[in-house]
C-alpha positions in Angstrom: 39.9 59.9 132.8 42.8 61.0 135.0 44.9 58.0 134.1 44.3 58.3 130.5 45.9 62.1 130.4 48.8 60.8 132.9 49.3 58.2 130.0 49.1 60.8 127.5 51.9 63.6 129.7 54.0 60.8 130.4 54.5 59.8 126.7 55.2 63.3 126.3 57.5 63.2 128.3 59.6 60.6 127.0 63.2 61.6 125.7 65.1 62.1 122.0 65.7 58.9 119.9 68.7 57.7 119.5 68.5 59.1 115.9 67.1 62.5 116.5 70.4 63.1 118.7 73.1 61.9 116.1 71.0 64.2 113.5 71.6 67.3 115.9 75.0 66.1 116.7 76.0 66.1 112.8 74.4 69.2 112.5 76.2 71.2 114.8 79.4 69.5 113.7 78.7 70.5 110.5 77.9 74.2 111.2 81.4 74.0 113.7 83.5 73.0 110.6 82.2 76.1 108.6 82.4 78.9 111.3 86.1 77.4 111.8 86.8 78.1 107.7 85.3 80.8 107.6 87.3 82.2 110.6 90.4 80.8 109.5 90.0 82.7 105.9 89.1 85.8 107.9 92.9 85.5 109.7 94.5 84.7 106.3 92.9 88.0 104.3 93.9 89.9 108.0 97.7 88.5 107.8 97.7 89.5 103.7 96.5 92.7 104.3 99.3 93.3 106.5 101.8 92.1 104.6 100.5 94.6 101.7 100.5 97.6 104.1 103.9 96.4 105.5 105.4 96.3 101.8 103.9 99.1 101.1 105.6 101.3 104.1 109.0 99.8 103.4 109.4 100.6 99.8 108.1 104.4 100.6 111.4 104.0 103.3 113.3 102.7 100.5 112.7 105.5 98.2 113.1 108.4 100.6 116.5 106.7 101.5 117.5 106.1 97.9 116.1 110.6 97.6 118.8 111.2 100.1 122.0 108.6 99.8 121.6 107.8 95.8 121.4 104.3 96.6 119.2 101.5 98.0 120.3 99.2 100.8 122.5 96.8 100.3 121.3 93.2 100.9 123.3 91.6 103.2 123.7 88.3 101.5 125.1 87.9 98.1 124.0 84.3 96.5 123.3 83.1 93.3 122.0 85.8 91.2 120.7 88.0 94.3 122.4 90.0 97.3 119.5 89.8 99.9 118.2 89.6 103.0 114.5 88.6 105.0 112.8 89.3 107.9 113.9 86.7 110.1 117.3 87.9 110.2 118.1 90.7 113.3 119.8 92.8 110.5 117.0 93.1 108.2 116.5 96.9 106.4 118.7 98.2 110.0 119.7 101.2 107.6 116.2 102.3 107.3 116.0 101.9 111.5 119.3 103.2 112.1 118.6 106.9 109.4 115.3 106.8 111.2 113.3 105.7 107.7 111.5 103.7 110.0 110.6 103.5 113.5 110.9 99.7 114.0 111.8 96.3 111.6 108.5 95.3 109.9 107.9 91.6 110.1 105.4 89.1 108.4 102.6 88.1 110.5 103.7 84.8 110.8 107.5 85.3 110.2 108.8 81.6 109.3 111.3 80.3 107.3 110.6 77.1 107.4 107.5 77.4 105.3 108.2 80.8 103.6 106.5 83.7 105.2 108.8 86.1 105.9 109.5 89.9 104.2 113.0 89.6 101.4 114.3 92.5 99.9 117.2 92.0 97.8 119.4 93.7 95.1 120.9 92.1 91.6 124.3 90.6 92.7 126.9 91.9 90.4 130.1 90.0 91.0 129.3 89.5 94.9 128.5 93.3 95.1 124.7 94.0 95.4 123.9 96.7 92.9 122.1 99.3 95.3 120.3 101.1 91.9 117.7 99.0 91.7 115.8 96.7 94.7 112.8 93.9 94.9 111.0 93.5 98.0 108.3 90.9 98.8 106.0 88.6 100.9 104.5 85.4 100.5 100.2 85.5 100.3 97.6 83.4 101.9 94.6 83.9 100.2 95.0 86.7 98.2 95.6 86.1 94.8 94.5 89.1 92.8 95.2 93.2 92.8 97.9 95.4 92.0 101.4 94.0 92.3 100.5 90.3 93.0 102.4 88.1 91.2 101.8 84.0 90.6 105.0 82.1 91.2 105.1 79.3 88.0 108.4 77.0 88.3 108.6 75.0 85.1 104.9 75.0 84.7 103.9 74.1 88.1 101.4 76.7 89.8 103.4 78.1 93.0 102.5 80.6 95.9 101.2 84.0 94.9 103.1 87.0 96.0 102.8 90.7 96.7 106.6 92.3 95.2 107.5 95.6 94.5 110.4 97.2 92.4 112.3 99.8 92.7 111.5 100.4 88.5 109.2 98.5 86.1 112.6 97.8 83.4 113.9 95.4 87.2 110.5 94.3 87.6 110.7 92.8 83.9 114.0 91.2 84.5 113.2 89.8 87.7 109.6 88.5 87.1 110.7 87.0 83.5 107.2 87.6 82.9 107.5 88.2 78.7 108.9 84.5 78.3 106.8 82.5 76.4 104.3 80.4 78.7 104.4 82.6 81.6 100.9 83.7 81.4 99.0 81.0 83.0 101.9 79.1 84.2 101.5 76.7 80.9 105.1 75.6 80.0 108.5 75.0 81.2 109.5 78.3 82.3 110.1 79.8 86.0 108.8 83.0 86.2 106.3 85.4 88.3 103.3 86.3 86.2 101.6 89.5 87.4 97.7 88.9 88.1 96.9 92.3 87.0 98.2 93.1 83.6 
């Protein structure tokens, strides 16, 4: 009788198959690689909501500086169509710093040329003089791609990055965006243009 239940408690006692353990192994790989998503989309929306609030801050800068001088900053750059300037340059927005609009340069999270995320704030170039009346400012999103002043980049009907821009008046914002050409809603022809999510 004693043998028989030290027969029974030591096949109890034997270990996991082989296949048992490769089940709990995919398992908790497979729960590892959806935590790590979801974390990683949890720093994205973070990062895009402070790009929004750092837009946001700037252009209230911009308009008490344009309240007292008449003007908007001049971007220090003047290229192609635009005189402008990003975050990654030591000069960015110093009027604002240096008037005291703003304590200290606001920078995107991530603050890379290389693959686009930075702050740009620019002005229409008029002959290699910005034109300080009127101003765009905006960054590059994550994972946001809906709300008030998000925009969907579309470049010859090829879906691009969405963007957060602002304006310093809705005629600029039309002119800038070329979002009334034909096809720009839903990025479905050849036109390059940045259709606004909202509207």
């Amino acid at each position: 009788m004693f043998m028989r239940i030290r027969k029974v408690v030591l096949k109890t006692r034997e270990g996991f198959t082989l296949v048992e353990l490769l089940i709990v192994i995919t398992i908790i790989g497979i729960l590892s690689g959806v935590i790590a998503l979801l974390v990683v989309g949890s720093l994205a929306d973070s990062r895009d909501g402070a790009r929004v609030s750092d837009i946001t801050t700037l252009t209230s800068a911009l308009e008490q500086y344009f309240a007292d001088e008449k003007e908007y900053p001049a971007g220090a750059t003047c290229a192609g169509s635009f005189c402008s300037e990003n975050s990654t340059m030591a000069n960015f927005l110093d009027d604002l710093i240096t008037n005291d609009y703003l304590q200290s340069k606001p920078e995107d999270p991530q603050n890379n040329v290389a693959d686009g995320s930075y702050y740009e704030y620019g002005n229409p170039n008029n002959a290699g003089v910005a034109d300080q009346s009127r101003f765009y400012l905006m960054a590059k999103l994550e994972e946001k791609t809906a709300g008030e002043n998000v925009y969907h980049y579309c470049d010859n009907g090829v879906d691009g990055d969405y963007f957060y821009i602002k304006f310093s008046s809705y005629t600029y914002r039309t002119t800038y965006t070329n979002e009334a050409a034909a096809n720009c809603d839903g990025c479905s022809g050849s036109v390059t243009c940045y259709d606004p999510v909202w509207d």
